[in-house]
FILOVEX-455259 format. One record per residue: x, y, z of N, C-alpha, C in turn; residue in three letters. Coordinates in steps of 0.1 Angstrom, whole numbers, padded with zeros to 4 digits, always signed. Layout:
! residues N
XYZXYZXYZALA;...
***
This chain:
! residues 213
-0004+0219-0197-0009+0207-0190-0024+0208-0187UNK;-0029+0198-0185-0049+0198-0186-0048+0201-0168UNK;-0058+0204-0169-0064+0208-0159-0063+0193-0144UNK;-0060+0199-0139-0062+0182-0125-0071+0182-0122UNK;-0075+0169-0123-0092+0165-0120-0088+0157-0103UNK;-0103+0157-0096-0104+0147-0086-0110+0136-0085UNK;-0105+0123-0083-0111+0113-0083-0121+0110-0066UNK;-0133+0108-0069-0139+0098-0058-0142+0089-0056UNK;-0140+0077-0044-0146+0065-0051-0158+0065-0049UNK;-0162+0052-0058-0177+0053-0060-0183+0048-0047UNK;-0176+0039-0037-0185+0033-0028-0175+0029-0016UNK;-0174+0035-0004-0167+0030+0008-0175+0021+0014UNK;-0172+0007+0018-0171-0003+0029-0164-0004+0038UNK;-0168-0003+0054-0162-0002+0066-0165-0019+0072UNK;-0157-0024+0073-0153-0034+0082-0150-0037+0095UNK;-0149-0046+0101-0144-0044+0118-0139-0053+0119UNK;-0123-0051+0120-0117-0068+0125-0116-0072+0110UNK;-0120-0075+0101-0118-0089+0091-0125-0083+0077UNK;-0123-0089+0066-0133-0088+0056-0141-0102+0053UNK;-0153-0098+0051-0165-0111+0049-0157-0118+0039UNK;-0160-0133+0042-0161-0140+0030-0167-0145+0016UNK;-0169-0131+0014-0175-0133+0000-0170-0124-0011UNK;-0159-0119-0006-0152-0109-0011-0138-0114-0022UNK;-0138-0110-0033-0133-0113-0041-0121-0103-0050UNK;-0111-0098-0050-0104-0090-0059-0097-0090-0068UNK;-0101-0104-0076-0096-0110-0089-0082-0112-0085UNK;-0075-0109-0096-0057-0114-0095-0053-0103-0093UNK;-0052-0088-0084-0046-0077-0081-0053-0073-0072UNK;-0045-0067-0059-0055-0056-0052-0045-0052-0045UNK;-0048-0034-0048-0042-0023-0038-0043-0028-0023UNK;-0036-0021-0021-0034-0023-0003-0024-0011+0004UNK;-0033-0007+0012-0022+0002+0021-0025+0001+0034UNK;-0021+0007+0042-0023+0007+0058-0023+0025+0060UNK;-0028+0024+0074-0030+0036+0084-0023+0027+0099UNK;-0014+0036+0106-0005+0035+0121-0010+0044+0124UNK;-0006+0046+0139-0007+0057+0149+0012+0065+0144UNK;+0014+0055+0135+0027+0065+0131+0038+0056+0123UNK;+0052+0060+0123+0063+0048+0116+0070+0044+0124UNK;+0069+0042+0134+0078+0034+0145+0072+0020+0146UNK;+0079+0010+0136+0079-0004+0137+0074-0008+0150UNK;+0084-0005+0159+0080-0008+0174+0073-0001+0184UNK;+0066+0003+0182+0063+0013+0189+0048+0018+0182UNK;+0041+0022+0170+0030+0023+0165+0021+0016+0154UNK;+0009+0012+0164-0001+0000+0161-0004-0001+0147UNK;-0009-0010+0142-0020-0014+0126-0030-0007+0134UNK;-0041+0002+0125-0047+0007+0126-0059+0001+0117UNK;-0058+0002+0105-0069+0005+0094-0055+0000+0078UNK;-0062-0015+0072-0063-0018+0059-0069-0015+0050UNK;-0067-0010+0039-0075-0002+0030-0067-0017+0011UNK;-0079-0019+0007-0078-0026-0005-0086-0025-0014UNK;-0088-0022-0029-0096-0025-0037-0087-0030-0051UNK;-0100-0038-0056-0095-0041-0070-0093-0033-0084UNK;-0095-0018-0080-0091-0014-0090-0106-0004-0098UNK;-0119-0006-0090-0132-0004-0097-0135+0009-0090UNK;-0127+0010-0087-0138+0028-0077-0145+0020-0060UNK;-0140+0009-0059-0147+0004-0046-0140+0001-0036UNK;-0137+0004-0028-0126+0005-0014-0132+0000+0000UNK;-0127-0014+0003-0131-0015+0012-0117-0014+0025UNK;-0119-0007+0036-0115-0005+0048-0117-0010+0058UNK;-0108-0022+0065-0110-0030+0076-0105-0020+0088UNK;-0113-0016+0097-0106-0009+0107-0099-0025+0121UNK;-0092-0024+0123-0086-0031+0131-0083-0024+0146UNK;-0090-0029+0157-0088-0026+0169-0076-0036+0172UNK;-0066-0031+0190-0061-0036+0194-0059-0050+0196UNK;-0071-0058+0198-0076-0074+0203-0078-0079+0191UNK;-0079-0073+0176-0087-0077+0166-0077-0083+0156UNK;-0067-0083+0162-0054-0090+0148-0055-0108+0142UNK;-0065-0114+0145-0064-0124+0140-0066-0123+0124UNK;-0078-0118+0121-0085-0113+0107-0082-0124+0101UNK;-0086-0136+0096-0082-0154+0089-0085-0146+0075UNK;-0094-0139+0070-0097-0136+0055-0091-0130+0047UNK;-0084-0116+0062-0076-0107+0055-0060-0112+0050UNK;-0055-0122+0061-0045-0127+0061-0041-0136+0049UNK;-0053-0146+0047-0059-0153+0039-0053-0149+0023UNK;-0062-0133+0023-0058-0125+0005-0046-0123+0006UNK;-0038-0114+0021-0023-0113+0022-0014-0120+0014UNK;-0016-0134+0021-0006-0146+0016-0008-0149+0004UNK;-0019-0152-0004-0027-0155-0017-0015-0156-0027UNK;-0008-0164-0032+0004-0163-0043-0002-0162-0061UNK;-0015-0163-0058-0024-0158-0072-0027-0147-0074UNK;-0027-0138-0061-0032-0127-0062-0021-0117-0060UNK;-0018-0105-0068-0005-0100-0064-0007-0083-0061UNK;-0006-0079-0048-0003-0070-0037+0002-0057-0045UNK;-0007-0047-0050-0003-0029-0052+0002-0026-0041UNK;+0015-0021-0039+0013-0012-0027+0022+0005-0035UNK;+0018+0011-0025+0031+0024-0026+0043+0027-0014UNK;+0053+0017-0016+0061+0017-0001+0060+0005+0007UNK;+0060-0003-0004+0056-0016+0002+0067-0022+0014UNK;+0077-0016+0013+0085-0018+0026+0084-0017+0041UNK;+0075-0007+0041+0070-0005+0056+0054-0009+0057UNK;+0047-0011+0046+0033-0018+0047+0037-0030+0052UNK;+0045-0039+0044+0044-0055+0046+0053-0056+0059UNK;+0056-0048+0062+0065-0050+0080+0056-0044+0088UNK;+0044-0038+0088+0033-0038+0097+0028-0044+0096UNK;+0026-0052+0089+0016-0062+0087+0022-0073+0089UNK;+0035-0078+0085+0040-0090+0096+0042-0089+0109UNK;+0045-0074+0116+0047-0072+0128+0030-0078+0138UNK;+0019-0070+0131+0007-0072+0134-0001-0082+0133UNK;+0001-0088+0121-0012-0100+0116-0001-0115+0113UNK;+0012-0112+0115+0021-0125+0111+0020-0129+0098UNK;+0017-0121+0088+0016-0128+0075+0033-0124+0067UNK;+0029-0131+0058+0040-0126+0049+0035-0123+0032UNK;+0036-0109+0031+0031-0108+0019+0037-0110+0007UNK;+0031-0117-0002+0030-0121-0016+0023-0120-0030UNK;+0025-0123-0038+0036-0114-0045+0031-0094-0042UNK;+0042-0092-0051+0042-0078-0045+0045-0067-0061UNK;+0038-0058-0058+0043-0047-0068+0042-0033-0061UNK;+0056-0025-0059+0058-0016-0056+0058-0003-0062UNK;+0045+0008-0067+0047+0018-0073+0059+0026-0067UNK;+0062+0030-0056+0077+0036-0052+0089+0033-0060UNK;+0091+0018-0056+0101+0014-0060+0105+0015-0081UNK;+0092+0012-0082+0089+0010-0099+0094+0025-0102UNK;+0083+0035-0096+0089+0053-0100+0103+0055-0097UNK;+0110+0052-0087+0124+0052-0085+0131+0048-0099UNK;+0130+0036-0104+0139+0022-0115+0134+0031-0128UNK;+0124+0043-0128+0122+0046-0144+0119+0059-0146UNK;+0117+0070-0136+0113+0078-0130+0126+0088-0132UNK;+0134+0085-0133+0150+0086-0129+0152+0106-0133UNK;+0140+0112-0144+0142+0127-0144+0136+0135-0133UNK;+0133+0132-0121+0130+0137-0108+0128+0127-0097UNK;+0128+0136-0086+0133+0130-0073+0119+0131-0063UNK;+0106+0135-0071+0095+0138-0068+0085+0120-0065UNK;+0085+0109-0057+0080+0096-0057+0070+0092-0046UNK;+0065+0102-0039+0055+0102-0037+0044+0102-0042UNK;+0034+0091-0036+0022+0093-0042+0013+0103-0051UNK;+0008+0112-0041+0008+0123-0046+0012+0133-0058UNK;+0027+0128-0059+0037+0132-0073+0032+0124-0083UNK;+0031+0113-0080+0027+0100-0094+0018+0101-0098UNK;+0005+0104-0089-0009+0104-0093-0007+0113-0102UNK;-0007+0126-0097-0004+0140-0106-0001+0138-0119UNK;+0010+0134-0119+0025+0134-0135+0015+0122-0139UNK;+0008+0108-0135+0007+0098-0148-0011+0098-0150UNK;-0015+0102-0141-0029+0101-0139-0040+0115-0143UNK;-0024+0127-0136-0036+0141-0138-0045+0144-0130UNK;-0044+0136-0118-0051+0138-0104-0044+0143-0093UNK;-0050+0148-0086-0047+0156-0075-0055+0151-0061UNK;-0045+0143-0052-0046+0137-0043-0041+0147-0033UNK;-0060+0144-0020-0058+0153-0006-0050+0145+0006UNK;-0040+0156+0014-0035+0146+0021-0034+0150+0035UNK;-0049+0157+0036-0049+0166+0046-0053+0155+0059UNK;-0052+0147+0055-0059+0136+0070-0048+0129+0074UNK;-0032+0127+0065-0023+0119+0070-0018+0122+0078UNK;-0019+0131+0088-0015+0129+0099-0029+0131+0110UNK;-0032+0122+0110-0044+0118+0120-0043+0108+0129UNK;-0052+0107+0141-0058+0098+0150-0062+0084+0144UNK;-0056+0071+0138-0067+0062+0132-0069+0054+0140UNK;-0067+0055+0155-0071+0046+0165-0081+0049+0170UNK;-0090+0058+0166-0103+0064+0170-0109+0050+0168UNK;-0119+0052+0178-0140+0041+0178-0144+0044+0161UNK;-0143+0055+0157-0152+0060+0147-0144+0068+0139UNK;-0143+0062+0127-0133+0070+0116-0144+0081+0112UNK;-0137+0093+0107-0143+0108+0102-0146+0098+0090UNK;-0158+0108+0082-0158+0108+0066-0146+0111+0056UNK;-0143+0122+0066-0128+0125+0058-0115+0115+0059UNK;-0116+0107+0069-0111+0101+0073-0108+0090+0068UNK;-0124+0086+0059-0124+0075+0054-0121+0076+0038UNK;-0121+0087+0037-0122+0090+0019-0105+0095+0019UNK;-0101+0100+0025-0085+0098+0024-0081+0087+0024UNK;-0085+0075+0033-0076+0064+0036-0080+0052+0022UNK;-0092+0060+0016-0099+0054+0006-0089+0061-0009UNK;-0085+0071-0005-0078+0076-0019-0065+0071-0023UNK;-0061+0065-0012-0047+0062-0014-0047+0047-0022UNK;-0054+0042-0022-0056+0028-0025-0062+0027-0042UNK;-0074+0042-0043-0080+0040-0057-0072+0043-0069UNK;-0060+0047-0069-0057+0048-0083-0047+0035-0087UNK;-0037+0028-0076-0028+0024-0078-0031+0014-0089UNK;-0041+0004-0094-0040-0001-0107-0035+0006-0116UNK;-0039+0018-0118-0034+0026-0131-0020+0029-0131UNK;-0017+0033-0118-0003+0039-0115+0003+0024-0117UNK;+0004+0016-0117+0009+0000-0117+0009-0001-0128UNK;+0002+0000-0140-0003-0001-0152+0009+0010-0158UNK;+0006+0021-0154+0016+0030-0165+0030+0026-0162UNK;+0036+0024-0144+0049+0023-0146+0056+0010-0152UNK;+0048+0000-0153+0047-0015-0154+0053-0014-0170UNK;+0045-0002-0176+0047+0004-0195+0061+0008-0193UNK;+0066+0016-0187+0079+0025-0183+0092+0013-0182UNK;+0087+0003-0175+0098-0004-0168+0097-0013-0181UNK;+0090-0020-0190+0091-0023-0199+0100-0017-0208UNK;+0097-0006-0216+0100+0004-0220+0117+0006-0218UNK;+0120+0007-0205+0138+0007-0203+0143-0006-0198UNK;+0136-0019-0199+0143-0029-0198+0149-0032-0185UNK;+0135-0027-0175+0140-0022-0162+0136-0035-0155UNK;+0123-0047-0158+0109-0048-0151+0118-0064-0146UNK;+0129-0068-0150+0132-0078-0143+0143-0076-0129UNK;+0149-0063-0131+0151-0056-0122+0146-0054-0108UNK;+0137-0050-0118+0122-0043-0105+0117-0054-0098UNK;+0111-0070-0106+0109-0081-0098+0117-0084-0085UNK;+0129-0082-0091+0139-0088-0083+0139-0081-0066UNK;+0136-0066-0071+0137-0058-0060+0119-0064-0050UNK;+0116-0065-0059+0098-0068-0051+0100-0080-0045UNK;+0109-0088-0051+0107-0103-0043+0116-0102-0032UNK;+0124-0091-0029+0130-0092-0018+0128-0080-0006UNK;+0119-0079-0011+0106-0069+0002+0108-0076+0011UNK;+0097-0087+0013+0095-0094+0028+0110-0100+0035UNK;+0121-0098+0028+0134-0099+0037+0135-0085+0039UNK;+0135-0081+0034+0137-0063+0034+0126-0059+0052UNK;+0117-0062+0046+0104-0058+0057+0106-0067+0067UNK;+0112-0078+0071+0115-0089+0081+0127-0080+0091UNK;+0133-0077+0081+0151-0073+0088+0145-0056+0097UNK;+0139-0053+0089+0132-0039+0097+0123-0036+0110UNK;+0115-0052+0108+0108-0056+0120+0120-0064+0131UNK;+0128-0068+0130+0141-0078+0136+0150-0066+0142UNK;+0151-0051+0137+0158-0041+0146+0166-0036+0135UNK;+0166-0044+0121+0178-0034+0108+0173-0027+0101UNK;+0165-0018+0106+0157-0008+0097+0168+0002+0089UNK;+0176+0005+0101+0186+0011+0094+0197+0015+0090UNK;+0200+0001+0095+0217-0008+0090+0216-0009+0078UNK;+0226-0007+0075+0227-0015+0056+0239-0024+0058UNK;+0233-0036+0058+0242-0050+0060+0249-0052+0049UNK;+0246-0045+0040+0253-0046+0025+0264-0041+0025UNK;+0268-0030+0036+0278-0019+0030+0292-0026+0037UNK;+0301-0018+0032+0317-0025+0038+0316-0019+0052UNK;+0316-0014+0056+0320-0010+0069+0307-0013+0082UNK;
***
């Protein structure tokens, strides 16, 4: 196997509250979040992290008072533009919990690695980058403070890494799910995120309303 390389991005942008309106990310853009943790009810939006895919990551940090963000909301809902995430299940239910949006459309690398992935149980980020990319992603800052005044450097080049590969990783599984005749499957599963993400924010995080009993 080749050697694992590390990717940097080429350029972090820090934000406050919102992104300018002059910002543009064609028809795709990553997107992840930073909490004070996974408790739906209980821990805040901290920090949006999005890029289109170029090595350029811009990071909106979001204080407590600052949830209106019209721009960020704005690309959220955008039904031209269609949402990378990894785990898009608990992203787009902080972000409805927090900002009221409802995100659109959606592509899930989790979900996608799951539907084609199927010779390991390895679907973490970190796992993916590795096996399709050959990168080696740090993850020494995910458990941090992101409610800080002032994000670390490290701080920000973590919350920046999670965001910079996913076109590719989107790209290869996108080949995969093709490949096994998986990808209308997969739709099916991405278009029923925001009920998915709705019912988790509503208290059925971990009911399965599906099941007989």
């Amino acid at each position: 196997m080749p050697k694992l390389t590390k990717r940097e991005p080429e350029l972090i942008n820090l934000h406050r509250g919102d992104i300018p309106d002059n910002i543009s990310f064609g028809d795709s853009v990553a997107v992840d979040t930073e909490t004070q943790g996974l408790d739906l009810s209980r821990d805040r939006l901290c920090v949006v992290q999005l890029s289109s895919g170029d090595g350029v990551c811009h990071l909106i940090q979001i204080r407590a008072d600052e949830y209106d963000a019209p721009n960020l909301k704005s690309l959220l809902a955008n039904t031209g533009v269609t949402k990378i995430f990894h785990f898009a299940r608990f992203d787009i239910a902080i972000l409805k919990r927090y900002l009221d949006v409802t995100v659109s459309p959606i592509f899930c690398t989790k979900i996608a690695s799951k539907l084609v992935r199927t010779y390991t149980d390895r679907h973490g980020l970190k796992d993916i980058t590795r096996e399709l990319l050959n990168i080696e992603l740090s993850k020494e800052q995910q458990s941090s403070d992101w409610a800080v005044n002032e994000l670390s450097k490290d701080q920000l080049k973590y919350a920046a890494s999670d965001v910079l590969n996913l076109h590719d990783i989107r790209d290869k599984l996108q080949a995969m799910l093709i490949r096994e005749g998986r990808l209308e499957l997969a739709q099916a599963c991405f278009d029923f995120l925001p009920t998915r993400a709705q019912l988790d924010v509503n208290g059925w995080e971990d009911v399965d309303i599906f099941a007989h009993s």
